[in-house]
N, C-alpha and C positions, 0 to 999 in steps of 0.2 A: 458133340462137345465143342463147345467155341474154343478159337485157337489161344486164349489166355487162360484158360484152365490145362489146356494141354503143356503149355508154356509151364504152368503151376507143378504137373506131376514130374513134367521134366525135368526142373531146376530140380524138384526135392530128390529126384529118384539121385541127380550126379551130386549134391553137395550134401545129402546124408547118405551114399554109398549103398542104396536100398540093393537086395539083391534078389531079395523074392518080393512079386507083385502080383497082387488076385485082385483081377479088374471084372467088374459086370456091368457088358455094353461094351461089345467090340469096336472096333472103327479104328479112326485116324488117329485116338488116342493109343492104342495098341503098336500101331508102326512106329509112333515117333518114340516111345518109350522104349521100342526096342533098338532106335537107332541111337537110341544115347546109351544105352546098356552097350554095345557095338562098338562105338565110337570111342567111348570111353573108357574101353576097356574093363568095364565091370562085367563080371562071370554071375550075370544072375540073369533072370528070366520071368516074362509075364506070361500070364496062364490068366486068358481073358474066356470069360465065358458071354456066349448069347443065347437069345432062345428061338432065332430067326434065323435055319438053317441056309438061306438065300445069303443074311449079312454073314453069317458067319464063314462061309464059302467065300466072300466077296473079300473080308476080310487074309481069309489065310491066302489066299491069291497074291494079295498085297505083301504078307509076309514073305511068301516064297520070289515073287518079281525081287526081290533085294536081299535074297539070300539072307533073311536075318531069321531062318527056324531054329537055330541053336538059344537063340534070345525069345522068342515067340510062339506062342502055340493058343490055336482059340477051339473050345468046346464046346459043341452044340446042347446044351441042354433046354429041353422044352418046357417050358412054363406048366406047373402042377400045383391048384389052386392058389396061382396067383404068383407063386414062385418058382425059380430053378428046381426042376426035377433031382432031388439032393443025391438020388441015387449015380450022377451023371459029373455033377460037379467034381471038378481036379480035387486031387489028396496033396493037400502042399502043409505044411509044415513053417513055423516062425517068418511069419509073413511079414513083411515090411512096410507094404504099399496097398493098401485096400483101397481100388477105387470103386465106387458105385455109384452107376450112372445107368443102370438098369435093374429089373426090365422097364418096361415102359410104365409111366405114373400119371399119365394127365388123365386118362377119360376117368369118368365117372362112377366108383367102385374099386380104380385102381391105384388113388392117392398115397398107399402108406404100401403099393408092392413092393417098396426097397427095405422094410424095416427088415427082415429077415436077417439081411445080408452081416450085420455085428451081431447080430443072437448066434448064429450060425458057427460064426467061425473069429470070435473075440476070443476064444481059449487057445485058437492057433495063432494070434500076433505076436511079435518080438515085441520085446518089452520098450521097446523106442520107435514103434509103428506112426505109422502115417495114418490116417483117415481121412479120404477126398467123398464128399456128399454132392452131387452136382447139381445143379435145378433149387438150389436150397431157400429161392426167393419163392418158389412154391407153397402153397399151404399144405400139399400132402406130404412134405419133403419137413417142412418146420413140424409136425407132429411126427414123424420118424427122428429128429433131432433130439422131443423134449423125448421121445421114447428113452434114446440111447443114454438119455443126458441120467432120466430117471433112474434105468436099469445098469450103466455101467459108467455111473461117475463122471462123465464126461460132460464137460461145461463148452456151451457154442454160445460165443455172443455174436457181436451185431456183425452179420455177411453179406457184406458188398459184392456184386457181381455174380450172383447164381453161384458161389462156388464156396463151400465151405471146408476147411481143414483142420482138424485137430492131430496135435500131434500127442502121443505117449509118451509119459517121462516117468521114471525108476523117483517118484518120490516118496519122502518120510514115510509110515501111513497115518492117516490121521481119522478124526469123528466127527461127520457132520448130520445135524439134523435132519430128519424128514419127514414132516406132520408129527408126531405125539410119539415116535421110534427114533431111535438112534441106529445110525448106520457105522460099521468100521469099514472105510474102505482100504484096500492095499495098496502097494506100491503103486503096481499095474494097471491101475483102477485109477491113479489118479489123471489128467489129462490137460497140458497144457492147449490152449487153439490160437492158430494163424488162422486170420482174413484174408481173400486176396480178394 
């Protein structure tokens, strides 16, 4: 993850006081989020999962060199057709901060391996959740977008810099068209997005 995307989870995680975060694709995003959780004095914690039990090792190394496993913790789960083996995946609850930035989506076959990651676990976000897409200048990553956008309301326009965010907002509910049906969506359904 490039260091202004990381900049990105950072800033959201201290100025909307996020306290739970479920990141897929461990790394240097995982440390830093844990040292502003640390630093900051916010009592929450990220629960980064990988499916590369080498990174994921490499990873919690990092965690432990700085003492921040009370903020951090990463989960090895191995990739099952195409995705986190669910049965491995963390049990977190009113999640905050979903970042995903895994598993791996370039080769050929593996362009939409991220979409899972909102089907899976959108019935677990707080109602004022974050949502970080990374790689979004991708074409396998823009067809997980119009997915999400299709199946859970969630409107992504134009993202600049491989990084796209939508945040959740508690609004009205309202009814928008979709082909020749009408949809009602909810509160939690509806979805403001930042660009970075």
């Amino acid at each position: 993850m490039r260091p202004a995307a990381i900049l990105a989870i950072v800033s959201d995680i201290v100025i909307n006081d996020h306290h739970v975060i479920l990141e897929f694709g461990s790394g240097n995003s995982t440390v830093f989020a844990a040292r502003a959780l640390s630093h900051h004095g916010i009592r929450g914690h990220v629960h980064s999962v990988d499916h590369d039990p080498a990174w994921a090792a490499l990873t919690a190394r990092a965690i432990a060199r700085e003492s921040l496993q009370p903020w951090a913790s990463v989960t090895c789960a191995p990739l099952v057709d195409g995705w986190y083996d669910k049965l491995r995946l963390p049990t977190v609850e009113a999640i905050d901060l979903l970042v995903v930035d895994g598993p791996p989506a370039f080769e050929r076959g593996t362009e939409t391996a991220r979409e899972p990651a909102l089907d899976v676990f959108r019935e677990r976000l707080s109602p004022n959740a974050t949502i970080v897409l990374d790689d979004s200048w991708r074409r396998g990553e823009k067809r997980v977008m119009a997915g999400w956008q299709q199946r859970h309301g969630i409107e992504w326009p134009d993202h600049r810099g491989g990084l796209a965010v939508a945040r959740m907002t508690a609004a009205s509910p309202s009814t928008i068209e979709r082909g020749s049906s009408l949809t009602t969506v909810s509160d939690t359904d509806r979805a403001s997005v930042h660009t970075l």
